[in-house]
Every structure is written in C-alpha cells, then in structure tokens.
Phi, psi and omega in degrees: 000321192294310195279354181296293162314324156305320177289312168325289147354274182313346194256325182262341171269016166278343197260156186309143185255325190252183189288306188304291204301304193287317181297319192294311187292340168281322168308312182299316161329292167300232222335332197280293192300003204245314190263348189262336209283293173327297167310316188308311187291245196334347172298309196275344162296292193319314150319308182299334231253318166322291182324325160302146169288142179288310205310320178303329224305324206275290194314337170278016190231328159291292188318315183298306181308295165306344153304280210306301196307286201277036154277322195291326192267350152329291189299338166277336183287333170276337149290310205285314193304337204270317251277356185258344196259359203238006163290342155293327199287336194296332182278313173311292194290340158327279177326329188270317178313306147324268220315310197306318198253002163273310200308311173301302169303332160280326168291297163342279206273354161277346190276314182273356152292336203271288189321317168293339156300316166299321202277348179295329211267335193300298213271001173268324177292353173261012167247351163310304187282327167292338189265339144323291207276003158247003164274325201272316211283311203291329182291323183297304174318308208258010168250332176306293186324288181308339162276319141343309231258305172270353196268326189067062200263140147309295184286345197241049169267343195257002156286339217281344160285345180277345192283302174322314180299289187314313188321306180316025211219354182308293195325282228273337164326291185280336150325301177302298201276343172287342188287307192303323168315297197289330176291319210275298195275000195237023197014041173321308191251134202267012191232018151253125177237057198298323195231104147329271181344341185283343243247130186285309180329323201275340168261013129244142197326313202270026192242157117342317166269006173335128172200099175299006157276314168300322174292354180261305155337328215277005157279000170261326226257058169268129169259021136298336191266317164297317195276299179333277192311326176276351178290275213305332169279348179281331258216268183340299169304272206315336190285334188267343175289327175304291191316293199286289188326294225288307200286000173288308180318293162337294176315294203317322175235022174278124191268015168221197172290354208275347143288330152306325189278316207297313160306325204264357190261338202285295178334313172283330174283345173308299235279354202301287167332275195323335160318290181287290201298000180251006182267317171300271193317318190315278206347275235272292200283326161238355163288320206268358146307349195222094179279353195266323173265172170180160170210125152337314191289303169030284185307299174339274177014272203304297223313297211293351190269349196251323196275329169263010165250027170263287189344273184326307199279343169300307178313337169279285177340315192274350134300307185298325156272348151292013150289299185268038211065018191260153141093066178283327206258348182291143178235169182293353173272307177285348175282334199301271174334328201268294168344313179288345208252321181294323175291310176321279181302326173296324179265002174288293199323291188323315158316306147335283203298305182312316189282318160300318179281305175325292185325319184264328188275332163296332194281334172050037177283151188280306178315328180315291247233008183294324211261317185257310164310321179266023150248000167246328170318294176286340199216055182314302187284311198273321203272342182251005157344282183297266206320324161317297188244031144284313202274278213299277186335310185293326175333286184325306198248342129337295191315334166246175193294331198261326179316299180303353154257032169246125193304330186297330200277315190305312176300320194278328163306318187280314164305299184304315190308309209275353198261335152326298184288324167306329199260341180318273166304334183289338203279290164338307177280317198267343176308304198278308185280333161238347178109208176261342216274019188258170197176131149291105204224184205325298207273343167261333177287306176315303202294300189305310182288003159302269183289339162326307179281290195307347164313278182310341155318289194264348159278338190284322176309334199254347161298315228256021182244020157208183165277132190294029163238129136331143176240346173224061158272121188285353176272339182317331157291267189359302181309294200281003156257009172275132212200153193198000000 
C-alpha cells in the first residue's frame, strides 16, 4: 500500500501542467526519433561510400562538378527568363504561405492541448480503474453470496464466512471511489478530465466546444444526478451487506432459524435491486467516458467480468486458508464447484463480448463501430490480449473435470482471469481518457499495488473477526459432507 501510494504521488507529479511541458516531450520524442533517422542516413552513406571503387574517386568528383555548373547556369538563365512574369505572383504565394503556415501553428496547439488533457488524465484513469475494478470484485461476492442464499444451496454455506470477509472491503471501497466521483464531478483538481461530458461547454450552444449529442444527453448526463444516483446504490450495497454480516453472526447462537429466513427474504430484494442498480452504474460509471456510444449488452458485460472475478477471488482466498489449515471441512467438491462458476461465466463474458462486438463491427455504423477501431488501432495488445486470457486460456485448461480439483491448476487459471479482467477494465477506460497517449508506467503499477494492499488488508482483517464456519446455518452439514 505504502509503495502503491508513492507510486501514485510520482504519477500525477510527472504529468505534464502547460501546453510547453507538453510541447517539450513532444520535441524530445521528435529529436530521439529524429537523431535514430540521422545515424541511420549516415550508417547508410558511409556504406554506399565504401562500396565505391578508389581508383573512380577523381572521376566521380569531376563529373559531379560539372552536373552542378550546368545545373547553376540553366538556373540562371531561367530566372533572367522568368523574373519579370514571376515578381506579381510572389505576394499572392507569400501570402497563402503565411496563412498556410498560421494554420498549422493552431492545428500544433490544439493538438498539444488535446495531449495535454490525456496525458493529465492518465494517472487519474489509472487509479480510476483500480479502484473500480476492486470495489465491483466485492459487489460480485456479495451478489453470488446473495444468491447462495435465494437459491438455498447446499453445498456452499461453509464458503460463507470467506464471501463475508471479500464483502468487507465494500465500505471503505465505496468511501474511496464516491471521494473520486465527487472530486471528478465538482472539477476539485483542474487536470481531470475523465468523463467529458462534465465539462459546462459542451452543452453549451454558444461555446466552441458545443457538442450536440451530449446536449441531447444532458437530462441523464447530469453531475447531480450522476452523484445522487451513485450515493444511493452505494448506500444501498453497503446496507444489505451490513444486514447479511449481522444476521449471519446472529445465526452462530440463534436457536432457531430466524436470522437464516431473514438473509434469504433480504436476498430476494438484493438481487432484485442489484439488477437495475449494476445496470446503472455500468452506464454512469464506465460507459458514459465514450458520451457518444453506448450498447445495449453493456450492463451484461461489465456483470459478467466483476461476477467472474468475485467468483475467482473466493476460490484462492479460500485456498490459501486450507493451506493453512484452516476451513478443514472444504474439499476438492467445493474447489470442484467454485472452479465451474469459473469456466462457465469466462464463457458467459466471451459470449457477451462476441455478441457486441460482432453486431457492431458488422453493422459498421460510424458512431458504433468507432468504440472498437480506436481500440485495435491504439491498444492492439491489451485488446486481443484480453481476450486470450479471459476465453482461450479458461477454455483450455478449465474444460476438464479432474484439473478443476487441482489447487495448482485452479490458482494459476485464477491469477490469469483476474488479471484478464483488469486489463478488461482497462481496456474499458483509458481509450476514451488518453487516447494513444497511454503505456504502462508508474501510476497504473502503483494505482494496482494500492488497492491491491488495501484489499488484502481488509478482508484478511475482516476474516480474522469471526469464526470462519457457520454454526446454526440449517445447511452446514450438507455443506461440510459434501462430496460428488
């Protein structure tokens, strides 16, 4: 966490503050690519120079001399010839030569305005995507959890102290990422510019920056509206989460069931909620960086990429303490099972993902299909990336039956998925907020080693404040026999 912060720190105070700070780095850029150009060009004279015979030396040097004089005396004889017909004209190309060359110097400052805004924008989208993308793997626990719950499963109540634990990381999850909204939508800092559309010019008519799609938008693509709506789902999670904790506790010396009906009626109003309010955050929270696009599937999407990355993170946690003795009654049927939840939804996302991109990329609509052309032009690696190891991999080595009870094969399928979907969301983000201008450097390792450490922080903390098994769960013996 600490060196995670440090890293942050270093990341917004490297990015550029002026238009100059942007210009220098493009000169430095331009000379390093400028100077590989030079060496090259001089590698290759030299070479040609070798390759001449000595003995030729005086005749190529005579010859060249004589080329040059009746080129110079050509040239004078076609200016004494011109000079009278080509002194009106000179003022006419002067002149477009100016223009020509104001024109340029304004596309040059608007182009390193425009850089300067990305490169401003990087270390805030990379602490953006970490911190989303471990507040969502926690929302995914606690909706799996809630489903558990309505569904009246057997087998997975002796996970249930480990699910409770990833949940615990919500609170303080959701503190961090609404402080970043509200920093975001109130322009606190002048160099995030993460969701445009925040920006008062673009709706309005009389600015320059006027953008009439967004002005048509702007009764959702409101930030009263944006913050109101992220308060209240946010509010919402952490209260049922709060709820399902107390009355789980409860149960451990309750002498009848009646904190067990209470998790399961709560559940059916979660997950109800959790429908609609996770369709609204994708929207609000990662779609609406791209105010231009939008797809129907979306909500899906985001679901399928954070619900298999809850999954995935019960399944280690929940190794890693059966390493350590702990959680004696988990068996290779329940790693069997957490494993199946894994393959499955990697081949739900893929689907997802197949079905949106196809659609669009056939329909080739401009506004669309736009959303996918800047993301294999600029991010080429991260985008088929992704897809290797969300798809193939789980494909591969997931598909069979006896791989999913080997902790070795399960852990290492589980470090690829989540590191897939981190790159999932990044893929998400950074297109729309930098640009081309992105690369992994200081402020995406750091923003990841951040939140990473407070994670593991606070769920481990929040393991070690109860007993990890339930005790008046009316299913728990089912669970701690359970075997197939």
């Amino acid at each position: 966490m600490i060196l995670g912060a440090i890293g942050i720190g270093v990341g917004f105070w490297k990015a550029p503050k002026t238009i100059e700070d942007v210009e220098k780095i493009v000169a430095d850029s331009h000379h390093g690519h400028e100077g590989a150009h030079v060496e090259k060009v001089a590698h290759d004279t030299e070479a040609h120079a070798v390759a001449v015979p000595a003995h030729s030396e005086d005749t190529v040097v005579d010859s060249t001399k004589a080329n040059v004089t009746d080129s110079v005396h050509d040239a004078h004889e076609a200016v004494d010839s011109t000079s009278v017909a080509v002194a009106p004209v000179a003022d006419n190309h002067d002149a477009h030569k100016k223009e020509t060359v104001a024109h340029e110097a304004d596309h040059d400052k608007e182009h390193a305005e425009h850089v300067l805004h990305q490169l401003q924008n990087k270390p805030w989208a990379a602490l953006y995507v970490a911190c989303i993308f471990f507040l969502l793997i926690s929302v995914g626990v606690l909706a799996f959890y809630a489903i558990q719950y309505a569904a009246q499963a057997g087998w997975s109540p002796i996970l249930f102290r480990v699910m409770e634990g990833i949940t615990a990381y919500l609170l303080p999850g959701s503190i961090l990422f609404f402080i970043f909204l509200a920093i975001t939508g109130f322009h606190v800092f002048e160099g995030n510019h993460l969701f445009v559309w925040m920006n008062p010019d673009v709706i309005n008519p009389e600015h320059a920056d006027f953008d009439k799609l967004i002005f048509n938008k702007k009764g959702w693509l409101s930030v009263g509206r944006f913050l109101a709506t992220a308060a209240i789902i946010l509010v919402v999670w952490n209260w049922v989460r709060f709820k399902f904790r107390q009355n789980s506790i409860a149960q451990d010396t309750a002498e009848d069931n009646a904190p067990y009906k209470k998790n399961f009626k709560l559940s059916a109003f979660f997950l109800v909620f959790f429908i609609v309010s996770e369709s609204i955050m994708s929207w609000d929270w990662i779609m609406s960086v791209d105010p231009h696009w939008y797809s129907t599937l979306f909500g899906w999407y985001v679901f399928a990429s954070f619900f298999v990355s809850g999954i995935t993170v019960i399944a280690m946690i929940t190794l890693y303490l059966k390493s350590k003795g702990y959680l004696e009654h988990v068996n290779t049927s329940h790693i069997h099972d957490l494993a199946k939840f894994m393959f499955g939804i990697s081949i739900f996302w893929t689907y997802l993902w197949f079905s949106q991109f196809m659609l669009i990329w056939y329909s080739n609509i401009p506004e669309e299909v736009t959303y996918f052309v800047t993301r294999i032009e600029h991010y080429k690696l991260p985008f088929f990336g992704m897809l290797a190891l969300n798809f193939i991999f789980p494909l591969l080595i997931l598909i069979n039956t006896d791989f999913k009870r080997l902790t070795w094969i399960v852990v290492m399928a589980g470090i690829v998925i989540l590191f897939g979907h981190y790159i999932d969301f990044f893929n998400m983000i950074m297109p729309a907020t930098v640009g081309d201008q992105w690369f992994i450097g200081i402020p995406e390792i750091g923003s990841l080693m951040f939140f990473l450490g407070l994670f593991i922080f606070v769920v481990f903390t929040a393991l070690s404040k109860a007993p990890l098994v339930q005790k008046g769960n009316p299913f728990i013996e089912e669970s701690k026999h359970f075997h197939y």
